[in-house]
C-alpha positions in Angstrom: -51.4 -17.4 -4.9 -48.2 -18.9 -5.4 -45.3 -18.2 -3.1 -43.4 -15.2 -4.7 -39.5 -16.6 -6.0 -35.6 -15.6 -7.0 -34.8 -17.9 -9.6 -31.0 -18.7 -10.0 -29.7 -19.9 -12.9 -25.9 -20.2 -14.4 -24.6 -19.8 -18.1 -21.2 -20.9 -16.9 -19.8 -24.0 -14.9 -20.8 -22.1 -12.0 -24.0 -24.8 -10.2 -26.9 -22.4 -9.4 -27.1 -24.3 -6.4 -24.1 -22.5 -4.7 -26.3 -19.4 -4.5 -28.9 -21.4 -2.2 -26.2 -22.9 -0.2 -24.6 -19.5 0.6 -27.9 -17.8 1.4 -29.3 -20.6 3.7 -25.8 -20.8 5.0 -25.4 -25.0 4.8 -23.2 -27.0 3.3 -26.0 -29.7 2.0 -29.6 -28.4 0.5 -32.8 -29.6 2.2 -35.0 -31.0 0.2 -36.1 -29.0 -2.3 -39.7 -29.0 -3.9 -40.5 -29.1 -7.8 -42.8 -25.9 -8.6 -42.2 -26.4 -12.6 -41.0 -28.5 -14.5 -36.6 -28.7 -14.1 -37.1 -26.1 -11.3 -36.6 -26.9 -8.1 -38.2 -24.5 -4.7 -36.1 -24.1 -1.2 -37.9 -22.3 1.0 -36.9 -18.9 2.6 -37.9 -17.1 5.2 -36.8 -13.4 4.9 -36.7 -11.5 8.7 -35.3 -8.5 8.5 -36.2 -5.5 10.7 -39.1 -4.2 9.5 -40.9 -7.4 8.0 -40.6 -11.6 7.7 -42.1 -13.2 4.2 -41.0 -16.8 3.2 -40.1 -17.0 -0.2 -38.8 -19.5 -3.0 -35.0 -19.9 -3.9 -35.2 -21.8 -7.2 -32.5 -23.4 -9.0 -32.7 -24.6 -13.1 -30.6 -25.9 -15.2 -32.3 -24.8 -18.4 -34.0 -21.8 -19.9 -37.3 -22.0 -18.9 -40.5 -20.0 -17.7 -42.2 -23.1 -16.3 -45.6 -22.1 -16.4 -47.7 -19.5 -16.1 -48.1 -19.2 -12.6 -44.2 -19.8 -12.1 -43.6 -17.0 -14.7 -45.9 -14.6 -12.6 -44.3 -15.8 -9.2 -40.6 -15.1 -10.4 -39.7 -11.4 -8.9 -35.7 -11.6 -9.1 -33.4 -13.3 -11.2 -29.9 -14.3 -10.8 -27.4 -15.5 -13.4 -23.8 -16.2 -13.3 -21.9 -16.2 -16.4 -18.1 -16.8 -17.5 -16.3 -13.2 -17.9 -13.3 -15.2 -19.5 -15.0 -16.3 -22.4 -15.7 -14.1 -25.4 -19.0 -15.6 -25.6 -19.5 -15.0 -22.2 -22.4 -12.2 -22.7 -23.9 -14.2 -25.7 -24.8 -16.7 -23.7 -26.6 -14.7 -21.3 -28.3 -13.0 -24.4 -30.0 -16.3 -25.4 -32.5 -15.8 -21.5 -33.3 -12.4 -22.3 -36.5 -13.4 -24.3 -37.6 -15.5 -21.3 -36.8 -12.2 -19.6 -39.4 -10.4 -21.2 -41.7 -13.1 -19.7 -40.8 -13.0 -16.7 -40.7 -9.7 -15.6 -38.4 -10.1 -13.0 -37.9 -6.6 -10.5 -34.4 -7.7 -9.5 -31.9 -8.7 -12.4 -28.1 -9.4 -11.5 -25.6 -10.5 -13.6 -22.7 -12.5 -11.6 -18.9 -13.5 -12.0 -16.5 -14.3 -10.3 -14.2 -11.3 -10.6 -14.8 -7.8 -13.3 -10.9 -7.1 -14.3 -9.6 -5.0 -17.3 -7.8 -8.1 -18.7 -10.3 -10.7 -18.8 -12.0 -11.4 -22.4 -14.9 -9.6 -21.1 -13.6 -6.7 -19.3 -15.1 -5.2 -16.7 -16.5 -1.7 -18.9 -18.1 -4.0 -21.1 -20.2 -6.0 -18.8 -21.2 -2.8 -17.2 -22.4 -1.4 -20.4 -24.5 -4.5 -20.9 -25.9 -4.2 -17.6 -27.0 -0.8 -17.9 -28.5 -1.6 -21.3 -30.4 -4.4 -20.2 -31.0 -3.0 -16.5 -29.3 -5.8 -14.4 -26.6 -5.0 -11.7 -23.1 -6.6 -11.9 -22.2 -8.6 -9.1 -19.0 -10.0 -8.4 -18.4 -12.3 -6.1 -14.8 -12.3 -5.9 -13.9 -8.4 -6.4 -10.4 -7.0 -6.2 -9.1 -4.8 -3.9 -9.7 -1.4 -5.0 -6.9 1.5 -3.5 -9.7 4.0 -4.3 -10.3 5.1 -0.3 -12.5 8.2 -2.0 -15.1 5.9 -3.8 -18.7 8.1 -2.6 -20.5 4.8 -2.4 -20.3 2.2 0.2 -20.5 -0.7 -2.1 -21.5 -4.5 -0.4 -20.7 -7.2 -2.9 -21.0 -10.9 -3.6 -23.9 -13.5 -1.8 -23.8 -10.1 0.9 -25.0 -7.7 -1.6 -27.8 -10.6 -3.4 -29.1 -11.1 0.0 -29.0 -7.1 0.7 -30.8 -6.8 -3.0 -33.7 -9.8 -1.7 -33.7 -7.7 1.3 -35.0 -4.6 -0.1 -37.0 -6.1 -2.2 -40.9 -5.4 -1.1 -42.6 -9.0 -1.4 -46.3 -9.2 -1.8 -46.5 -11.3 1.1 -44.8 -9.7 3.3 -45.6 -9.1 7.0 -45.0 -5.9 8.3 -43.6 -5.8 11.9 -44.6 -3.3 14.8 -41.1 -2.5 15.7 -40.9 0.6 18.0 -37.2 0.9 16.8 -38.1 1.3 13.3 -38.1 5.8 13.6 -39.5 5.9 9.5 -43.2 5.8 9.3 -42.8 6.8 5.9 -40.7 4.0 5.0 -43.5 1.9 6.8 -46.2 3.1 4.8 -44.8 2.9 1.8 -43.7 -0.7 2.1 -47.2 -1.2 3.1 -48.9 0.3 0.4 -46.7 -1.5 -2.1 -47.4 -4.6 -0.6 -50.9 -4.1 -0.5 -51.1 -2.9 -4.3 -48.8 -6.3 -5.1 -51.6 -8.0 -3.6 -54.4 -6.5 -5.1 -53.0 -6.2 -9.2 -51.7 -9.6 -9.0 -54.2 -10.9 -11.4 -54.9 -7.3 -13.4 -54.3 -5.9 -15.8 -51.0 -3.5 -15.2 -52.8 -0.7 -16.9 -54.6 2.0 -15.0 -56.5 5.1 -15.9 -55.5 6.3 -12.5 -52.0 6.4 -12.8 -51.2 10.2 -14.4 -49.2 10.2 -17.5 -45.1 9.6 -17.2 -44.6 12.8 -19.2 -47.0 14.6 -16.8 -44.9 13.7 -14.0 -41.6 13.8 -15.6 -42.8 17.8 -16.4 -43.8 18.5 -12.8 -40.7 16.7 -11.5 -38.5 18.7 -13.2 -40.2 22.1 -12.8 -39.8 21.1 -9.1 -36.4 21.0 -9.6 -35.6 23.4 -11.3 -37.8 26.5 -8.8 -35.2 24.4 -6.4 -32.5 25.2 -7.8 -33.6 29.0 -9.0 -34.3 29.5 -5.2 -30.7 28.4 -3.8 -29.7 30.4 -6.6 -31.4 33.3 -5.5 -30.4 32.4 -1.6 -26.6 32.2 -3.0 -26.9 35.6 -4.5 -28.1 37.4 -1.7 -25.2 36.1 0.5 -22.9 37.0 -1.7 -24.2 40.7 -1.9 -23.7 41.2 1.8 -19.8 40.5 1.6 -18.0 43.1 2.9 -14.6 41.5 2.6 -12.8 42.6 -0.4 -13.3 42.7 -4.0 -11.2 39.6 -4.8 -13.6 37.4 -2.4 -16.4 38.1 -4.3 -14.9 37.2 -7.3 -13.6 34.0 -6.0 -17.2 33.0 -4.9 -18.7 34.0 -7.9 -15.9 32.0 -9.3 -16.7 28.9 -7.5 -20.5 28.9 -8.0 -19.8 28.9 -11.5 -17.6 26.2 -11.8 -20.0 24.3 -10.1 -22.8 25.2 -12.0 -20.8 23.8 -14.8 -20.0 20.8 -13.6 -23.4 20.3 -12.4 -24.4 20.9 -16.6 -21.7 18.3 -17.6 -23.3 15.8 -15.3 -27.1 16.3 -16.2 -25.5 16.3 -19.6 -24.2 13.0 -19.1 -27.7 11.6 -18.0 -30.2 10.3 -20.5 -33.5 11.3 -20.1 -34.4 8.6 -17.9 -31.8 8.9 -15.5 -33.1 12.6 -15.2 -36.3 11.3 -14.3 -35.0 8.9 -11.9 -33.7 11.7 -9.8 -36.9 13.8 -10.2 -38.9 10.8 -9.2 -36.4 10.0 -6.1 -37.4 13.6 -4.7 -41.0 13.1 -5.0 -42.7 13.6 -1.1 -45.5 10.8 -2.8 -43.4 8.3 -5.4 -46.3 7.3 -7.3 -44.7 5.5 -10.7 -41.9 3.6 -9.2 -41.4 2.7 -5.3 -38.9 3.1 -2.9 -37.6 0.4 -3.3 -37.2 0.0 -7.1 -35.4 3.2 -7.4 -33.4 1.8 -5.1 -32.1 -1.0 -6.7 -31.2 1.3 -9.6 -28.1 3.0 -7.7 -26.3 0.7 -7.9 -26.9 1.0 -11.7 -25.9 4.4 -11.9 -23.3 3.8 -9.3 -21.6 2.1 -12.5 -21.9 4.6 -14.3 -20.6 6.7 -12.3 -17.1 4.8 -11.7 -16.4 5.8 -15.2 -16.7 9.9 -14.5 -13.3 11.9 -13.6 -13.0 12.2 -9.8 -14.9 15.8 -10.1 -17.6 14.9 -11.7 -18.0 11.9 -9.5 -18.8 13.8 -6.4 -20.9 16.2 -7.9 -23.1 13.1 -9.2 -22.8 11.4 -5.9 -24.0 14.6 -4.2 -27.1 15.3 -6.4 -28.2 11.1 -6.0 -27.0 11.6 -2.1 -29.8 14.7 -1.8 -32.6 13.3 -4.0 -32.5 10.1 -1.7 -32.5 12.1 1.4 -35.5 13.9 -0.2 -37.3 11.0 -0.5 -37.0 9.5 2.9 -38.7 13.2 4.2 -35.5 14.2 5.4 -35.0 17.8 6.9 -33.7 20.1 4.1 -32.1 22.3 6.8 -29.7 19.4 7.9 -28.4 19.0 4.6 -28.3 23.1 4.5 -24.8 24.3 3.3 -23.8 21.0 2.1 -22.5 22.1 -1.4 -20.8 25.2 0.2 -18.6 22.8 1.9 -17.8 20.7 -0.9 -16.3 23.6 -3.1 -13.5 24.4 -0.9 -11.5 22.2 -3.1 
């Protein structure tokens, strides 16, 4: 089997090359290797905590899928495209239907800074990028004076090489790390690595696998015998009060204007955002890993920048909790969380 790849390309003056050169930290490329035609293969070997793999950073200068075994090898793809042009976007349009061949797990879009004022503005690329399911990277960001952002946000070659990172390659090596404290996060990378292995050359259908609805359903009856529980829990403290009248109000008062914003937000959420979460919390992921849900915060992350400050945390909060779900984190640590944040 082919070495797995990120393939770089550039629908601006930008040379895909500066990608490599920043990731392998040189100033001059090693020889590279042709694995298709007009793409060229620098090897990488990937050693993070918990595994090594060695992979292919590959550069072209042309729309292209190579061949089929490049096409099956390619599992990111990164593009850098001119934000000051009006055509900027267009241009990146004309790869999606090499895209659809490709089937590439990590997509980002790059430029060299997302302002307001620029002929593709910032909002716009992000709506593109939540259309087409890439992530916006910029490798030249402003200075933001919002200190209150929820999200610690790496950007630039940092957050592409974060993005590779996290990324669970099918020939990865698992490492026996006695500082690693997640065995869950160690069995699942193992299990997805394994299953990478083994459907390489399959058929990506499976009788096996339950029905999307099925487990969209159960996901969100899960949630919601959740949420009636806290409710229930919420109630009760509230009956045993003895303070005065007006403190029962005001709680009362609080827990519903956080149930509402609460409805605004799942209100702002498509469907499959909604399922996103639900699938986040699952103890047993089973249509989507770790990993990949993963990548799609940042996604939502942009989505997010748009919502009033209000609204933003309360999204921020319900992400923050499905992830620590997911990672089998103790629900009693979190316990009393949201009774913090209302205090406002």
């Amino acid at each position: 089997m082919a070495a797995p790849c990120a393939l770089f390309a550039s629908c601006s003056e930008y040379n895909p090359s500066n990608f490599i050169k920043k990731i392998l930290n040189v100033n001059e490329l090693p020889a590279s290797s042709t694995v298709a035609e007009n793409v060229d293969a620098f090897p990488w070997k990937i050693d993070t905590k918990y595994y090594t793999a060695t992979i292919n950073l590959c550069t072209t200068d042309t729309r292209t899928i190579g061949d089929e075994t490049f096409a099956e090898s390619v599992q990111a793809f990164i593009v850098h495209f001119n934000n000051k042009e009006k055509s900027g976007l267009k241009v990146v349009d004309s790869w999606l239907p090499y895209l659809d061949q490709l089937e590439a797990q990590i997509k980002m879009l790059v430029c060299d800074t997302a302002t307001d004022t620029h002929a593709v503005c910032r909002i716009a690329t992000q709506k593109w990028c939540i259309e087409h399911e890439f992530e916006m990277v910029e490798l030249e960001p402003e200075e933001t004076s919002d200190s209150e952002d929820d999200f610690a946000e790496t950007t630039g070659i940092k957050r592409i090489i974060q993005a590779l990172h996290a990324h669970t390659w099918p020939n990865l090596c698992m490492k026996e790390n006695p500082d690693v404290q997640s065995p869950y996060i160690k069995q699942l990378m193992r299990e997805e690595a394994a299953s990478k292995l083994s459907s390489s050359s399959e058929d990506k259908s499976d009788p096996n696998i339950p029905d999307s609805n099925a487990v969209t359903d159960s996901n969100t009856n899960t949630i919601n015998n959740v949420s009636d529980s806290a409710s229930s829990n919420f109630n009760n403290d509230t009956d045993q009060v003895t303070a005065s009248g007006k403190e029962n109000v005001k709680s009362d008062k609080k827990k519903t204007v956080r149930k509402s914003k609460e409805e605004t937000i799942d209100s702002m959420l498509p469907s499959e955002e909604q399922a996103i979460l639900a699938a986040i919390g699952q103890d047993h992921p089973e249509q989507e890993s770790f990993e990949q849900l993963f990548e799609k915060l940042k996604v939502m992350k942009d989505k997010a920048d748009s919502m009033p400050m209000g609204d933003r945390k309360v999204y921020a909060e319900k992400i923050a909790i499905s992830f620590w779900n997911a990672i089998g984190g103790d629900d009693d640590e979190i316990a009393g969380l949201t009774d913090s944040d209302d205090d406002i």
